[in-house]
Structure formats: structure tokens, C-alpha cells
matplotlib code that plots the C-alpha trace (Angstrom):
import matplotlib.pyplot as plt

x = [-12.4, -15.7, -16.4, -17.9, -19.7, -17.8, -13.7, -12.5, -9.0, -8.7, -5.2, -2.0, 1.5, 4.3, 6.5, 9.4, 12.7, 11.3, 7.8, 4.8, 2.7, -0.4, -4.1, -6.3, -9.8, -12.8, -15.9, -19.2, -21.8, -24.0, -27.4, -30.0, -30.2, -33.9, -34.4, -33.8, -36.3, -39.2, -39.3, -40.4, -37.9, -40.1, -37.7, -38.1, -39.9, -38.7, -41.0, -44.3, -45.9, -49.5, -50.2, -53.2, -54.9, -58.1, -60.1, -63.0, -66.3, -68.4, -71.8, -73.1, -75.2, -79.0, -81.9, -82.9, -85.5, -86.8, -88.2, -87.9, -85.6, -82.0, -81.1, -77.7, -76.4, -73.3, -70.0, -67.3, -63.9, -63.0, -59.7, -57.3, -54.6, -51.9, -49.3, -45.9, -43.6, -39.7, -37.2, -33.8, -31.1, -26.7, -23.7, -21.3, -17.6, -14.3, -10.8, -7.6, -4.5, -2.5, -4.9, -3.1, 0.4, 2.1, -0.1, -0.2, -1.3, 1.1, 3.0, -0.3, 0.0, 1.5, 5.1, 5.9, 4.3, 3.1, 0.4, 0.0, -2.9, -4.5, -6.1, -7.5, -6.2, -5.1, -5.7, -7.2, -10.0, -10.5, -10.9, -13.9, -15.2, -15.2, -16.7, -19.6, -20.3, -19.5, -16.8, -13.8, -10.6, -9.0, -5.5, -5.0, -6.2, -3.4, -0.8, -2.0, -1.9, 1.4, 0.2, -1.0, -4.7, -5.1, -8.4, -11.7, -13.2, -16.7, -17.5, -19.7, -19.4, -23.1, -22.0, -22.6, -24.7, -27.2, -27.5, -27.7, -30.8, -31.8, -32.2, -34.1, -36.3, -37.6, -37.4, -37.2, -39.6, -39.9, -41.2, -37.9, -34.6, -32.7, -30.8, -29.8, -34.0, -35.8, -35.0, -37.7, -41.0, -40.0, -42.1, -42.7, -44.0, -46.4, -47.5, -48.3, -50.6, -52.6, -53.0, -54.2, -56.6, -57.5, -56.5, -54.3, -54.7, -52.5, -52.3, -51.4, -48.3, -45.2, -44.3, -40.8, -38.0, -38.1, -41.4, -40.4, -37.4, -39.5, -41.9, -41.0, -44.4, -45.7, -44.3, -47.0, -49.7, -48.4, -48.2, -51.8, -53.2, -52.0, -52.9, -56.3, -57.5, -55.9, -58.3, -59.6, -57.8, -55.0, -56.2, -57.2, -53.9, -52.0, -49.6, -46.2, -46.7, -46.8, -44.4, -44.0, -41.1, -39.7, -36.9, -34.0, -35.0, -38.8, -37.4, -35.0, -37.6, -39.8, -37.4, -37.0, -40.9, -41.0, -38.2, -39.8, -42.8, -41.6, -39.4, -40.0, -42.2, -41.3, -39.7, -37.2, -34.7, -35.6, -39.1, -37.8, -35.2, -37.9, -40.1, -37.7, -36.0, -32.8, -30.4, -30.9, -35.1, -36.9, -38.8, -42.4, -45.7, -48.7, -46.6, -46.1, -42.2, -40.8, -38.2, -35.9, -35.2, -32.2, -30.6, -34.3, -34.3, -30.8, -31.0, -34.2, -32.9, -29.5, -31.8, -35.1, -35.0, -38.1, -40.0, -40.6, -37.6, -39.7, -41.9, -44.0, -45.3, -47.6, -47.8, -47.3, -44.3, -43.4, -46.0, -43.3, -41.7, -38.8, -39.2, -36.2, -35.6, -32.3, -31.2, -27.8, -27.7, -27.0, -23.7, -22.4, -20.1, -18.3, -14.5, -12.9, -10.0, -10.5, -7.6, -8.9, -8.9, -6.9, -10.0, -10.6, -14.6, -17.2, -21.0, -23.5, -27.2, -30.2, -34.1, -35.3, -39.3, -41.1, -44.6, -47.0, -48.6, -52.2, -53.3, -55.5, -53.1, -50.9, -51.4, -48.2, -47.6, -44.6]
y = [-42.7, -42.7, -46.1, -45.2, -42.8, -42.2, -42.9, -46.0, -44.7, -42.0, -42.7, -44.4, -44.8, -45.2, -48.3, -47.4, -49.5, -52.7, -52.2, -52.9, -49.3, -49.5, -48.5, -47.4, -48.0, -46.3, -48.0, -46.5, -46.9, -49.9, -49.6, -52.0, -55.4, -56.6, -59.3, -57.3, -55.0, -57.9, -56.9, -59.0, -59.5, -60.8, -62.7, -63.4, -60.4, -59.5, -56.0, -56.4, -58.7, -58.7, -59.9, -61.4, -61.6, -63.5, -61.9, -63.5, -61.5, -61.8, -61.0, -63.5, -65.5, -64.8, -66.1, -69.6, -68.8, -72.4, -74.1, -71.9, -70.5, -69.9, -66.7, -65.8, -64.4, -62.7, -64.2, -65.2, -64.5, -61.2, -60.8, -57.8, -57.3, -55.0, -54.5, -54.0, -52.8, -53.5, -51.3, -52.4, -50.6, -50.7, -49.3, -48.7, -47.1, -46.6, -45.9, -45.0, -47.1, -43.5, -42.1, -44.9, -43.5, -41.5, -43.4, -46.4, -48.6, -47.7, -51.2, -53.0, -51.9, -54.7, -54.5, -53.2, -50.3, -52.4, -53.8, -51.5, -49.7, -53.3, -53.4, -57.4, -59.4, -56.7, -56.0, -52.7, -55.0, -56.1, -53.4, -52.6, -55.5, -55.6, -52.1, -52.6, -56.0, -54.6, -56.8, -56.7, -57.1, -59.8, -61.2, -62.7, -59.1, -57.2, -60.4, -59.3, -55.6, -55.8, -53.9, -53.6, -53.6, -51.0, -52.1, -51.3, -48.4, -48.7, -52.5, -53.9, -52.1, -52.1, -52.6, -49.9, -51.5, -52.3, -49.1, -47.5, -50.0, -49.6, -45.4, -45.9, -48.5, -45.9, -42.6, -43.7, -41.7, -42.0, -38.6, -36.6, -35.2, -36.2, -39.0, -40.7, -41.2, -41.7, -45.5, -46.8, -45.5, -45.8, -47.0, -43.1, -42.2, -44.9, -44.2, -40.8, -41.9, -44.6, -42.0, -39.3, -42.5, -43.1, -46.8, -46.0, -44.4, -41.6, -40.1, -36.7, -34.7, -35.5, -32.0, -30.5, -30.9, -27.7, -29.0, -32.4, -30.6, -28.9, -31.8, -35.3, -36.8, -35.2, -38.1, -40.4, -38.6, -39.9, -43.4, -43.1, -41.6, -44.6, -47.0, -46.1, -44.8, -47.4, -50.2, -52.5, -55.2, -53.9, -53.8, -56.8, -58.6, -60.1, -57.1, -59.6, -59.7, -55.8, -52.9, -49.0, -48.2, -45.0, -43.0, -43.0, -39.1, -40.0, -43.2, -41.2, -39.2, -41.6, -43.2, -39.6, -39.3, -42.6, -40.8, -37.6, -39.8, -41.4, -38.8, -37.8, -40.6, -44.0, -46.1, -48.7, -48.9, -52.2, -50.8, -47.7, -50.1, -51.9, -48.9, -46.8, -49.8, -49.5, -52.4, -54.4, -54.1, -53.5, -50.1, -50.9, -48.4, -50.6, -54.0, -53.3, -53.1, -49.7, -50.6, -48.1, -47.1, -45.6, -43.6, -42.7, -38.9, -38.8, -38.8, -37.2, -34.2, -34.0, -34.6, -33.6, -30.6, -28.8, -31.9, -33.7, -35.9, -38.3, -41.1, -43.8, -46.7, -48.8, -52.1, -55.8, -57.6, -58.9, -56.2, -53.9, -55.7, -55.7, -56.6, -57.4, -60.5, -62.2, -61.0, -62.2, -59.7, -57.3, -59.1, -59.9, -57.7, -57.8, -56.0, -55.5, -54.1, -51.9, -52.6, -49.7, -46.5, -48.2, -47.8, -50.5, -50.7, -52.2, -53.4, -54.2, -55.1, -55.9, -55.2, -53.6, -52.4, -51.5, -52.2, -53.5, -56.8, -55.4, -51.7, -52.2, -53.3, -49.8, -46.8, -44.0, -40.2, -38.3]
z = [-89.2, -90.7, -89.0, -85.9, -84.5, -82.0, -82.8, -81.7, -81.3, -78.7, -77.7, -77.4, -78.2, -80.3, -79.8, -77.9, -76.9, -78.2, -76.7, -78.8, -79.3, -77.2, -78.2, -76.0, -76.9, -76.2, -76.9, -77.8, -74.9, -74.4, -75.6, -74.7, -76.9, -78.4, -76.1, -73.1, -74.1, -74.7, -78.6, -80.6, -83.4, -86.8, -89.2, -92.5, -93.9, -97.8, -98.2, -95.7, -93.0, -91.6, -88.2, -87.4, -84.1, -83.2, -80.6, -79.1, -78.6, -75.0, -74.7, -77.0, -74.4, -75.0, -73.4, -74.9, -77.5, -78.2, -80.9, -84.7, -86.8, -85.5, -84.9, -84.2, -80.8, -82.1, -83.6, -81.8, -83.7, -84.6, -86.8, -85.8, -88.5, -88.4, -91.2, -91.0, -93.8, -94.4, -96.4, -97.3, -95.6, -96.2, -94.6, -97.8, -96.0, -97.5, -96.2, -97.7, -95.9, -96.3, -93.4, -91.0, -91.6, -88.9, -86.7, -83.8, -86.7, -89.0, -88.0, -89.1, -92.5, -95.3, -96.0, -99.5, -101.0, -103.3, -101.2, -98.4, -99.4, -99.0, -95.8, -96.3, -93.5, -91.4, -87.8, -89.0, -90.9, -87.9, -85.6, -89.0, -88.4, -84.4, -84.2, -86.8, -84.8, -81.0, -80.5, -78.6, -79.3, -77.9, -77.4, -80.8, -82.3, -80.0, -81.6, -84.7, -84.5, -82.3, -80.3, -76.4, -76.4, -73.1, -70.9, -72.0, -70.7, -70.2, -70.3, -73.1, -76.9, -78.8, -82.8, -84.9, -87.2, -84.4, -82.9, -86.0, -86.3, -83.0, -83.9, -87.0, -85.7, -82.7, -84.7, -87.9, -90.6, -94.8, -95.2, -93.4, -95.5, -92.8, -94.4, -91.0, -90.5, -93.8, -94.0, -92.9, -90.5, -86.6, -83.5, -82.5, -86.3, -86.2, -82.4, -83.6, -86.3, -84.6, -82.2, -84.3, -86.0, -82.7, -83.1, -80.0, -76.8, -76.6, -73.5, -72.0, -72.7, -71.0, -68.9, -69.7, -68.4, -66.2, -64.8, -63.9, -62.0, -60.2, -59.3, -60.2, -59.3, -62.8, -64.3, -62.3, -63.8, -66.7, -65.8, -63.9, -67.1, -69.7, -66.6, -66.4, -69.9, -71.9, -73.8, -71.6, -73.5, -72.2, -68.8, -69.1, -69.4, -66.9, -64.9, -65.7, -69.2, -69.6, -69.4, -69.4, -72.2, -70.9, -72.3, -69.6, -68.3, -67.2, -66.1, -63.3, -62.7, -61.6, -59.2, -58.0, -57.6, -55.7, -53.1, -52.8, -51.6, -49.0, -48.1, -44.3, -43.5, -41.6, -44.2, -43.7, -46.1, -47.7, -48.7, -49.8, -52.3, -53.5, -54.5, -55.8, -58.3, -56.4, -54.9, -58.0, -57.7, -60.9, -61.1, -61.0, -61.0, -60.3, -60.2, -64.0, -64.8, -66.4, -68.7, -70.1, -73.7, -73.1, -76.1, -76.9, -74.9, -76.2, -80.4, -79.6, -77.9, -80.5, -83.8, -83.0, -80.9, -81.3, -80.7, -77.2, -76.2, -74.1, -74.2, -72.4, -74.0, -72.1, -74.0, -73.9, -74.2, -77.9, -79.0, -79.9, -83.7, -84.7, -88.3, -90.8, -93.2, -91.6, -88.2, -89.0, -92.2, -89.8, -89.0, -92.3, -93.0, -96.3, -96.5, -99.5, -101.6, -105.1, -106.7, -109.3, -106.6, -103.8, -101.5, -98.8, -99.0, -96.3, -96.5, -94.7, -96.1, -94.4, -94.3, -91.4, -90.4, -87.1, -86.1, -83.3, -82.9, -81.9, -81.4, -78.8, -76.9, -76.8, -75.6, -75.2, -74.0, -75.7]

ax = plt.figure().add_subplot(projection="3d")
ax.plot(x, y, z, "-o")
ax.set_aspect("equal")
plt.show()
């Protein structure tokens, strides 16, 4: 089923002795929603958006000069733009009903052949819909389908649409041939060029993999180096309204850092929770939260192997934009039946961009 990108169906059963057939559903894993991240998600953008910052100069108090002509100390405002670009992205999919024969969801199919290639009002239709969204069927859906919706494995599903979105927004880039990236330019595309303008602090190297095996406190460098060599706007803001995005591999290897510290030494166990981000604590480094982007390392390391997996962004909240024209676009999904080639059809349509409120205000290591 070219749905999903994992399948949805992964098992079940046949109805047997008056039983309904059973489906056992397998959702794709959770990744992390906008607002738990702190992006800032930019409505209402058709192709392009400039944000504009004020910034106030210092160092425009002088010595009083008397009587005579004025003569300016310096201005005050200075305007800090930044411009972020939207391109319109779809999901077109079609299905043939024939590919549901011989199946669990045979029994969902309309009764005649004269309409059974017509998925429309189906509980297949909605399984489409559901998995696009990351919803879950319910009760009324297993009535529907007559069948016996099996537990969830895994808790929570994250639509396909939105991690689709999600990917493109971090890797995205114009430029590639890989189809599944040229939609738009990505948060780690436009890192590298502000950092190569020097607009951006970009900071050391992540090591490999190998090395942070063989010491995890490499990572801290890391941290220590975007810490202390970023702008001093950044430093300058307060430590609760800032955060280290790390993919989900330098983000256990911190924690595994933080362990090998205090290994040995006289810890109690409630300190060592609280500075390894255990026991419900948040991982911090310098009282500044690390949050985790956690399918980062892994379309990284499937799609861009020769390239480093990881990152670290050190940033303010709502800095990081998420750019599009209607969030809710990205929920409509339209599902139809061409009567002409017996195709059931599915779209989605929406805009989609990336950016960063202010430069000076980021700085990163990949």
C-alpha cells in the first residue's frame, strides 16, 4: 500500500465461525510535534516572508558637548531581516480496490461488482485518511470495517503527511535529484550557508560515532564550543528561553557523558537523576534545555550517508520557522473515485518553507 511508509497492515485474520476478521495495526513511530519542539510555526505565507527584528545599539552615550551644532552619538534602531521562502508541496496516491481482494478487507469492499472498485465511504477510505492524518481507529471504524481493531502497538501514530513535512523541513534542499528532498530548502541547508556567510556561528565538528563510543564527553566539547563562541546576542538571552536541538544519538550521548562523570564519585541518586535527564528531569548542559530532534540522525544516516548524521543547534525558542500558508492544508485530505480508470485517488496540498527568525541568534555543529 503506497500509503504509508511503513504498512499499516502487518497482520490479522480471516473471519472465522461468525467472528469478525481482526487487523492488527502497526503504527509508524511518533515523531516530535512543532510545539513540542518550540518552532515557531509562520502561517499565512503564499511564496516568501521577511522577518524583521529591531535591535537596539549601546554605546551611544558621549560626553555632553554643550552649546553648538548637534552631533549625533550613534543611532539606536538597527533592522535585522531575514527571508523566508515557501514552495507548494502535494501528496497525489492511487489504489485499485482489486489489491484488497483475498485480503482482511475484502469484507469492506461495496457489494456488487458494479461499484466495488469504489472505495468512497469505505472503511478502507478511512484507514487513508487516518494514516495521512495520525489517527486512530476507533470503535465506530472497527463497526465499519467489521472488523476487530487489535490494540495499538506503540502508542501515538505521527500522520504521514506531517512527517513527511517534518523531513523536508530539516533536510530539505532545491538543488538535490532526490525527489523525496528538493521540495523546498531545509533548516540544515540553510545552517550550512549562513555558516559558510558567516552570518552564523558554526561550530566544531561533531566526532563520529566510533569516537563518541569511545568517550562520550566529546559531545560536551561540542556544547562548550556553541556555549561559549556563539554571538553575544545569544549569550545574552535569558538561559529559559534557549535550547540545544540535538539529533536523538548526541542526545544519548550526552546523558551517557553526564554518567561517566559522576561515575565513581559520591553521588546520591537524586543528583545523579537530575544531571543525567533521567526520572522525568529535562537534560540540561549549562541550565539550557537539550531538546531532541528525533528522526533527524535517522533519515540522515538512511538518505545521506556520506554526510554527518548529527547536529546541534544552539538557538532560541520560536527562532527555528516553520513557514507554510494554512497549517490545516496539511490535514485536508481530498479522496476520490475516477470513474474513467477505476482508480481511488488522494491529495493533499499545502505550502511549506523553513527559516530562522534572527541569525545572530544561532549558532550549530553538524
Amino acid at each position: 500500500m503506497p500509503f504509508f511508509e511503513r504498512p499499516l497492515i502487518v497482520g490479522g485474520s480471516a473471519a472465522t465461525q461468525g467472528q469478525p476478521a481482526s487487523l492488527l495495526i502497526y503504527p509508524a513511530a511518533k515523531v516530535p510535534f512543532l510545539l513540542e519542539l518550540g518552532i515557531l510555526v509562520k502561517e499565512g505565507v503564499k511564496r516568501g516572508a521577511t522577518t524583521i527584528g529591531i535591535l537596539a545599539n549601546e554605546k551611544v552615550t558621549r560626553r555632553d558637548s554643550g552649546c553648538g551644532p548637534f552631533t549625533p552619538t550613534g543611532t539606536l534602531l538597527k533592522m535585522v531581516k531575514n527571508q523566508i521562502t515557501v514552495d507548494p508541496v502535494e501528496i497525489k496516491l492511487e489504489e485499485c480496490a482489486s489489491d484488497y481482494t483475498e485480503s482482511v478487507l475484502e469484507a469492506t469492499l461495496k457489494a456488487g461488482h458494479a461499484e466495488d472498485n469504489n472505495l468512497e465511504g469505505t472503511g478502507i477510505e478511512a484507514i487513508v485518511r487516518k494514516a495521512l492524518n495520525g489517527e486512530q481507529l476507533d470503535a465506530a471504524d472497527a463497526a465499519a470495517l467489521d472488523l476487530a481493531i487489535e490494540p495499538v502497538i506503540g502508542g501515538e501514530v505521527s500522520g504521514v503527511t506531517y512527517k513527511d513535512a517534518l523531513r523536508i523541513w530539516m533536510l530539505g534542499d532545491r538543488a538535490s535529484d532526490d525527489v523525496n528532498y528538493n521540495q523546498t530548502d531545509g533548516i540544515r541547508k540553510k545552517l550550512l550557508a549562513k555558516g559558510i556567510a558567516g552570518t552564523v556561528y558554526k561550530g566544531m565538528a561533531i566526532p563520529s560515532l566510533a569516537a563518541m563510543k569511545a568517550d562520550p564527553t566529546l559531545v560536551l566539547a561540542v556544547l562548550e564550543d556553541l556555549y561559549e563562541n556563539c554571538a553575544d546576542e545569544l549569550q545574552e538571552q535569558d538561559d529559559d528561553q534557549k535550547a540545544f536541538y540535538v539529533d536523538s544519538i548526541f542526545y544519548r550521548f550526552v546523558r551517557k557523558a553526564y554518567r561517566a562523570l559522576v561515575a565513581g564519585n559520591a553521588t546520591d541518586e537524586t543528583k545523579l537523576s537530575i544531571i543525567a535527564g533521567s526520572n522525568g528531569q529535562r537534560l540540561t548542559y549549562e541550565g539550557i534545555e537539550l531538546i531532541e530532534f528525533k528522526p533527524w540522525y535517522k533519515w540522515m544516516k538512511a538518505d545521506f550517508a556520506a554526510q554527518s548524521p548529527f547536529v546541534a543547534i544552539y538557538t532560541v525558542r520560536e527562532n527555528l520557522v516553520f513557514a507554510t500558508d494554512l497549517e490545516s492544508d496539511m490535514a485536508e485530505v481530498k479522496f476520490w473515485y475516477d470513474i474513467n480508470t477505476e482508480f481511488n485517488r488522494t491529495r493533499v496540498k499545502y505550502r511549506l518553507g523553513a527559516g530562522f527568525g534572527f541569525d545572530v541568534l544561532t549558532a550549530f555543529s553538524i
